[in-house]
Residue, then its C-alpha position, 0 to 999 in steps of 0.5 A: x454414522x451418516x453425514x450432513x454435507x453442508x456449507x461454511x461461511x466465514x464470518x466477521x468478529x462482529x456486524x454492525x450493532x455488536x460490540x467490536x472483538x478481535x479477542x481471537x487474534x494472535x498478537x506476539x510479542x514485539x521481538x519475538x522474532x529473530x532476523x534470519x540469514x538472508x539464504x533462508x528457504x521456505x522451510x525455515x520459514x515456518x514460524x514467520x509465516x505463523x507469527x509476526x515480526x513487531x519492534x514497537x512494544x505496548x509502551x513504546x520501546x523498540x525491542x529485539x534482533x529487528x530492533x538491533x538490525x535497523x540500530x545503525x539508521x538515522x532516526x532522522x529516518x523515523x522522523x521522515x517517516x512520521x512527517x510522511x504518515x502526517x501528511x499522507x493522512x491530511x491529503x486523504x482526508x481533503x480529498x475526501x471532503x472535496x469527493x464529498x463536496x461534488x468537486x471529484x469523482x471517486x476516492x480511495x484512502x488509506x487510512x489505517x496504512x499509511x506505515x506500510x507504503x512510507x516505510x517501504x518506499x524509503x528502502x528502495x532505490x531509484x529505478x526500483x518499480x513498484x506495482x501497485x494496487x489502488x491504495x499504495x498512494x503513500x507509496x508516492x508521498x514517500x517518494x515526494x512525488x509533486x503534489x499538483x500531479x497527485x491532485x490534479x489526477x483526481x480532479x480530472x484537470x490540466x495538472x493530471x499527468x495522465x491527462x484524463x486517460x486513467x481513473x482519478x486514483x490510479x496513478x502512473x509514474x515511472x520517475x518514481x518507480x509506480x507503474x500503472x494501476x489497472x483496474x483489474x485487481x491481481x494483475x499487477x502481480x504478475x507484472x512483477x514478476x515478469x518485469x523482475x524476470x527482465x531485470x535478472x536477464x538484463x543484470x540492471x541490478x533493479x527490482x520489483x515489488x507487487x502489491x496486492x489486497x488479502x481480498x485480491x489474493x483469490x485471484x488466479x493472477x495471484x497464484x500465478x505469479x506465486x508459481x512463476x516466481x517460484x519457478x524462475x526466483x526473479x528479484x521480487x518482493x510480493x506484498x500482501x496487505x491483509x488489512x482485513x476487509x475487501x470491499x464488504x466480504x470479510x478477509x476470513x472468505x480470501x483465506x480460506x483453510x489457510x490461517x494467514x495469507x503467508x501460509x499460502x505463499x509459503x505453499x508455493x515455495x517462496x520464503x515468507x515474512x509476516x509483519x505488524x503493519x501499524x508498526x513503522x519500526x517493524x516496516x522499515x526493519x523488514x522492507x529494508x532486510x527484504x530488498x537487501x536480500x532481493x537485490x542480492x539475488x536470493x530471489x523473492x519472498x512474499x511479506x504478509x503486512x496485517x493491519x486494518x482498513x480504518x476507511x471506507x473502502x472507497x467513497x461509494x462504500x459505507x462500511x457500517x453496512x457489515x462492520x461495527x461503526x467503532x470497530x477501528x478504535x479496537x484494532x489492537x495493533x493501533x495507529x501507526x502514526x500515534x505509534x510511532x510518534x510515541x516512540x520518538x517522543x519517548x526517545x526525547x526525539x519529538x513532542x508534542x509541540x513539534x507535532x502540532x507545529x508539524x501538522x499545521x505546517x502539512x495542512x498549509x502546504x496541502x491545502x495550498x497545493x489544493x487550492x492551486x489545482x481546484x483553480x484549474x478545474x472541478x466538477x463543480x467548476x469544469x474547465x475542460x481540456x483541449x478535445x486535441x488531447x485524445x489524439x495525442x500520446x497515442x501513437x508516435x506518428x499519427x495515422x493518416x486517417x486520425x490526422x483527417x479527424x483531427x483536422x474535421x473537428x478543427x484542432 
């Protein structure tokens, strides 16, 4: 029998014009899944690369053994984290209309994923590092990194820590453990483990978390630090946000032969977990048994969080080029923050008179914040900073040669 030798291309559920269909995905159960012991290997891992963790049930209910593992928590946590998806969402959705407004250059949301960053940030400690890509920006709000140094980062004025030398949205922060973001996607993950290997040499008892998207997971860096941290087993926890689409190539063209990114991980050795990204029960669970298990000296493990990108993939895309417009609305694994609203509601823990209270409270202080750092520069109205700026932070004792420019250009 003779053979055709032909060539596949991984398609969407649907394109632009055609109705929405997720019907192919494999949703457990919300409890499906057991806790494992914190020593568990790659082999055990098996059916938590296949399946997915959930605790949030289709009628609110928080259900089984992670349910039970995170009982002990403060639901003043689950509150917290409501408040920080809240406003997380407002401040993505006005920096947007002021990007659309002419006011900044570029912006990134996270629409859709907010879960995954809030309520893995409230696990960690202080001197834990993030290595983040550019959408981990909930990262900080969960962190109450200063609102005027978010802003002022993205319009390009006097509040920008960073004071005009990164881009708008690739944020730097060692106080609150978010390294700096490089453009090149995939490298931050090796940055992680490495930085890991030099806490376990230096016994400081800290550890590192790498992100990165199911797009960038083609990368060489990824199978890099795959390797690196299998070989040498550094507390690291390598996060995978599978949020379905990068840029415009669909996340089938990253799997691969794979059926999920955990699978892949799981080849190199490295325990895996793969969560419901929209269920912040399920992040808070997971992050927490993580980073107790990391900081314990087990070594790395990789988290598959599944979950879809609601937004454009930045504002120079337009996703109803290569998706349905309405596709978001038939994500089944839903909002996380409806979802997780309605169960605190159902637990007589929130209403609806909160949420609207609360949500008026976090538009005022974000647009209040806003406003305060628009004063002090846009694009629309420029107020540019000192041109002395680029000789300093460069060097601790600035050269000879560069103090003559800088006395020619009469600063």
């Amino acid at each position: 029998m003779t053979r055709t030798a032909r060539l596949h291309f991984p398609e969407p559920p649907a394109r632009p014009g055609e109705a929405p269909d997720f019907s192919l995905l494999d949703i457990p159960a919300a409890g499906a899944l057991p806790v494992p012991p914190v020593d568990f290997t790659a082999d055990d891992a098996q059916p938590y690369a296949s399946g997915m963790i959930r605790v949030l049930a289709d009628d609110g209910q928080a259900v089984g053994p992670w349910a039970n593992y995170i009982a002990d928590l403060d639901r003043a946590i689950y509150r917290q984290g409501l408040i920080d998806m809240m406003k997380m969402r407002i401040i993505d959705q006005r920096l947007l209309n002021a990007q659309r407004q002419g006011k900044t250059s570029f912006y990134l949301q996270c629409t859709g994923e907010e879960a995954i960053g809030c309520g893995f940030q409230r696990q960690l400690e202080k001197g834990d590092m993030n290595f983040p890509t550019y959408r981990q920006q909930s990262l900080l709000i969960a962190d109450d990194y200063p609102l005027h140094a978010l802003m002022g980062q993205v319009y390009s004025n006097d509040f920008d820590p960073t004071e005009g030398r990164q881009l708008p949205i690739m944020h730097s922060s060692r106080d609150h453990g978010f390294f700096s973001i490089s453009g090149n996607l995939g490298t931050q993950y090796v940055q992680a483990v490495g930085w890991a290997m030099a806490n376990a040499l230096s016994g400081n008892g800290k550890i590192a978390a790498g992100w990165i998207g199911d797009g960038a997971t083609a990368s060489n860096d990824f199978h890099s630090a795959l390797l690196s941290a299998s070989v040498y087993q550094p507390p690291v926890i390598l996060n995978i946000v599978n949020n379905q689409w990068a840029i415009s190539t669909y996340t089938g063209v990253a799997t691969g032969a794979s059926r999920t990114y955990a699978e892949r991980a799981r080849g190199y050795g490295i325990p895996v977990l793969r969560v419901d990204g929209n269920d912040y029960l399920a992040v808070a669970a997971v992050s927490r048994w993580a980073v107790e298990r990391t900081r314990a000296g087990h070594g790395p493990i990789a988290i598959e969080w599944f979950t879809y990108r609601v937004a454009a993939h930045s504002t120079s895309d337009d996703p109803s080029a290569y998706r349905p417009r309405n596709e978001a609305e038939a994500w089944p694994l839903g909002d996380p923050i409806e979802r997780l609203k309605a169960h605190l509601m159902l637990r007589q823990q929130w209403s609806e008179q909160q949420h609207a209270q609360k949500q008026a409270e976090l538009f005022d202080e974000v647009v209040a914040v806003q406003k305060e750092v628009e004063a002090r520069g846009t694009f629309v109205n420029p107020q540019p900073m000192s041109p002395a700026k680029i000789f300093e932070g460069v060097y601790a004792d600035m050269p000879e040669h560069l103090r003559r420019q800088r006395q020619q250009m009469g600063y």
